[in-house]
C-alpha positions in Angstrom: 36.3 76.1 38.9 36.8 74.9 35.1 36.3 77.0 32.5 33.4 76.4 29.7 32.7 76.8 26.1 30.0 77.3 24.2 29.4 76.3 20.9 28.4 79.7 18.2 25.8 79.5 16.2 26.7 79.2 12.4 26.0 83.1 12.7 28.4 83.8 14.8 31.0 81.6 13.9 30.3 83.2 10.3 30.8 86.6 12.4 27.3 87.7 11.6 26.0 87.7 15.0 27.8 89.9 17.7 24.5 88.8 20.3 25.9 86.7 22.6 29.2 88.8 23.0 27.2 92.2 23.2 24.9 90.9 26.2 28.6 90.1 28.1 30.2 92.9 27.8 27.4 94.3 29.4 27.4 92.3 32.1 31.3 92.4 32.8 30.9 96.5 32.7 27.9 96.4 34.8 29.9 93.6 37.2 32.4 96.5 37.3 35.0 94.7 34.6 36.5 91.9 37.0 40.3 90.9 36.1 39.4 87.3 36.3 36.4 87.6 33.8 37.2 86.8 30.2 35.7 85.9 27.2 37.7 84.3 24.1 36.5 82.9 20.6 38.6 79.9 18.4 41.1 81.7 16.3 40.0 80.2 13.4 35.9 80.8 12.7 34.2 77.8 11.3 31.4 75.8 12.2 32.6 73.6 14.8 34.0 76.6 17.2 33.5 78.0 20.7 33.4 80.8 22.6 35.2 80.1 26.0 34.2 81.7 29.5 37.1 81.7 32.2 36.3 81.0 35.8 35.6 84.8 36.4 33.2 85.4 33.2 30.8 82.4 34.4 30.6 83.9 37.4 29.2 87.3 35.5 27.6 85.5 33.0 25.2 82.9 34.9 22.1 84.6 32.9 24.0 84.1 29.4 25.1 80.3 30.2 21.5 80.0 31.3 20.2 80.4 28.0 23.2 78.6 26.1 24.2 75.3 26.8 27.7 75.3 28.4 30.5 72.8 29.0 33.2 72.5 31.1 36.5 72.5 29.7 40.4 73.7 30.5 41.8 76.3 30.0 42.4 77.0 26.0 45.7 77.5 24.4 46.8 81.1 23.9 47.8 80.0 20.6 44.4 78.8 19.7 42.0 81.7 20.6 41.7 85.9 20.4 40.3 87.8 23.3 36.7 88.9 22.3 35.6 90.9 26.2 38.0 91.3 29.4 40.7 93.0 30.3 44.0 92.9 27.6 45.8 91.2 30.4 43.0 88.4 30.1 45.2 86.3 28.0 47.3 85.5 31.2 44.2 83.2 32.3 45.4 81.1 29.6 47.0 78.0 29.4 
């Protein structure tokens, strides 16, 4: 399975909005906080950046990417993304 990003809305990209993050960590504790599950934002915030969903986390998060439009995508660059919900160790899903 891929992994997908999402695009934020200007609020959350602005870091006004902690919605969309919120509602998933309360899925991956209620999911009993899978080590595959992770969910990463674009280092830098602007308007043009993504929250991405590993393999595990869209497995968690069908309700979420039900009301968000999703694509599929690799996996992102460590170097290009900070760990928002998952386990610490979640950066080893990266690429």
């Amino acid at each position: 399975m891929s992994w997908a990003s999402i695009k934020m809305t200007e609020q959350e990209a602005m870091g006004i909005s902690t919605d969309f993050v919120d509602a998933f960590e309360k899925l991956f504790i209620s999911a009993r906080k899978p080590r595959d599950a992770a969910l990463f934002c674009s280092r830098e915030l602007g308007p043009d950046d993504a929250f991405f969903l590993s393999p595990g986390a869209q497995k968690i998060a069908t309700s979420l990417l039900a009301l968000r439009p999703a694509t599929k995508c690799k996996a992102p660059s460590k170097k290009d993304v900070i760990l928002l919900a998952g386990h610490d160790d979640g950066i080893a899903l990266l690429r």
